[in-house]
C-alpha positions, 0 to 999 in steps of 0.5 A: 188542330190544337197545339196548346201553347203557354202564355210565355210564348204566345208574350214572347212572340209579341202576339199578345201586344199585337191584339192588345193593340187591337183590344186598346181600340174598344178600350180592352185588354188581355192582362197577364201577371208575371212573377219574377220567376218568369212565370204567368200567374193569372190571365183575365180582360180587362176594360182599360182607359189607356189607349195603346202603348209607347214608341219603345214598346211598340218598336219592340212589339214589332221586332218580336212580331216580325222575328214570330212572323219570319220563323213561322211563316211557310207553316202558317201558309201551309195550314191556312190551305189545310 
């Protein structure tokens, strides 16, 4: 199954923070330009020399996450034992 999905929603859901958490460990990244309107430009990796990122945006990373997490839970178990 493939339900494609938009860039807005995979960084509104806080995934995206999320691995790039991960990414910051080996010192990538997924960069996406965002217009005013709201609208993703461009996606691309990226090396980067920071490593991840500060309290504010880690707290609001976790609520969006935790929010993604308590909305889509019963279907993600239901399709990890599809």
């Amino acid at each position: 199954m493939v339900d494609k999905k938009t860039w807005k929603e995979f960084r509104e859901s806080g995934i995206l923070w999320w691995i790039n958490m991960i990414l910051h460990i080996f010192g990538w990244a997924i960069v996406v330009n965002v217009e005013d309107s709201g609208e993703v430009t461009e996606a691309y990796p990226a090396r980067v020399k920071f490593r991840g990122f500060d309290e504010k945006n880690n707290t609001v990373g976790y609520i969006k996450v935790s929010e993604y997490l308590k909305k889509n839970i019963v279907e993600i178990e239901k399709e990890s034992k599809e």
